[in-house]
C-alpha positions as CSV (number, residue, x, y, z in Angstrom):
1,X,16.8,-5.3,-5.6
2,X,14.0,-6.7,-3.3
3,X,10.0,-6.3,-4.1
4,X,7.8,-6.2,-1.7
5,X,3.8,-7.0,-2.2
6,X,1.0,-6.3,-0.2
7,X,-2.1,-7.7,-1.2
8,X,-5.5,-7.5,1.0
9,X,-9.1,-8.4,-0.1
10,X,-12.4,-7.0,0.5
11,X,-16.3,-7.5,0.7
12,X,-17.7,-6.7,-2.6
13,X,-20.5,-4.2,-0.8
14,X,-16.9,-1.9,0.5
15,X,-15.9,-1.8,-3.3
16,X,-16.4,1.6,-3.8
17,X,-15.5,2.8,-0.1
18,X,-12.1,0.8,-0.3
19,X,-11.4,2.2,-3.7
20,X,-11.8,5.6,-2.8
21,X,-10.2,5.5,0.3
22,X,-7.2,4.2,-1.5
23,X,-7.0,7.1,-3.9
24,X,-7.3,9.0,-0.3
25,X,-4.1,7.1,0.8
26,X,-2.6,7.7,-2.6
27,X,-2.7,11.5,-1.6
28,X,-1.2,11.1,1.9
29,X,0.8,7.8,1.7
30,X,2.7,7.8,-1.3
31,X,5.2,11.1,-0.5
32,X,5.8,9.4,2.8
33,X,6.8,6.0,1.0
34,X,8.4,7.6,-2.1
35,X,10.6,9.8,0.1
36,X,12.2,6.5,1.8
37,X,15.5,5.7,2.0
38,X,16.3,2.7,-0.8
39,X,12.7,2.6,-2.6
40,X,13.0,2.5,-6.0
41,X,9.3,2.3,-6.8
42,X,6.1,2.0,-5.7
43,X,2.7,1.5,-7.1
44,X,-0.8,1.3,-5.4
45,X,-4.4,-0.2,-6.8
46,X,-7.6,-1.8,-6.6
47,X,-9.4,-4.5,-8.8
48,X,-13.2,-3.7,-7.8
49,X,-13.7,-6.8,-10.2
50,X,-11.9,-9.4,-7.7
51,X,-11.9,-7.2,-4.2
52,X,-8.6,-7.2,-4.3
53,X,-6.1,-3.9,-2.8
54,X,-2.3,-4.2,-3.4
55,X,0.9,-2.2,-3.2
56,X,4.2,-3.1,-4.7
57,X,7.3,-1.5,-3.5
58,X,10.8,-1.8,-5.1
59,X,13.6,-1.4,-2.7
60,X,18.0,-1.3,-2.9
61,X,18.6,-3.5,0.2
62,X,15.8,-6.3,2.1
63,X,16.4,-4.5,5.2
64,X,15.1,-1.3,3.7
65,X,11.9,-3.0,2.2
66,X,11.3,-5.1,5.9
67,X,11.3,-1.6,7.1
68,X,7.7,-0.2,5.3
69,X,5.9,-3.1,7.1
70,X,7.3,-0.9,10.5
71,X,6.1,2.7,8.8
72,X,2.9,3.8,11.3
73,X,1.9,5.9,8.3
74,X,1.2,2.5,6.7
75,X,0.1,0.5,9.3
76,X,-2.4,3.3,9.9
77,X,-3.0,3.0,6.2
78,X,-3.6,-0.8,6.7
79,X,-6.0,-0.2,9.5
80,X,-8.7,1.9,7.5
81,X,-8.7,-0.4,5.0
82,X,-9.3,-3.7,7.0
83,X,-12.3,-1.4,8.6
């Protein structure tokens, strides 16, 4: 079993903006993710309180997890969220 974290950070005025457009992504993102080969889990958040985003995935093999940092759903994700 292999976990995969991905943690970002953002200005404290974005707060709001990030934390919706997460729930956004939440909508759109997760099905893609879920309906991967090898995830076993997944999980998405924000702490408004630190500026702080961060997935967790839960994957069968490493090659399977190295392959959501590939996805251009998420990278796309990513993206919007750096903006």
């Amino acid at each position: 079993m292999y976990v995969r974290c991905t943690l970002g950070r953002f200005a404290a005025e974005r707060g709001e903006a990030v934390a919706a457009r997460v729930a956004e992504l939440q909508d759109s993102l997760s099905p893609i993710v879920r309906a991967l080969p090898g995830l076993i889990d997944y999980y998405a958040g924000v702490d408004l309180a630190e500026r702080r985003v961060m997935s967790v995935s839960i994957w069968a093999t490493l090659e399977q997890a190295d392959a959501l940092a590939t996805l251009p759903e998420g990278i796309a994700a990513r993206e919007a969220l750096a903006g």
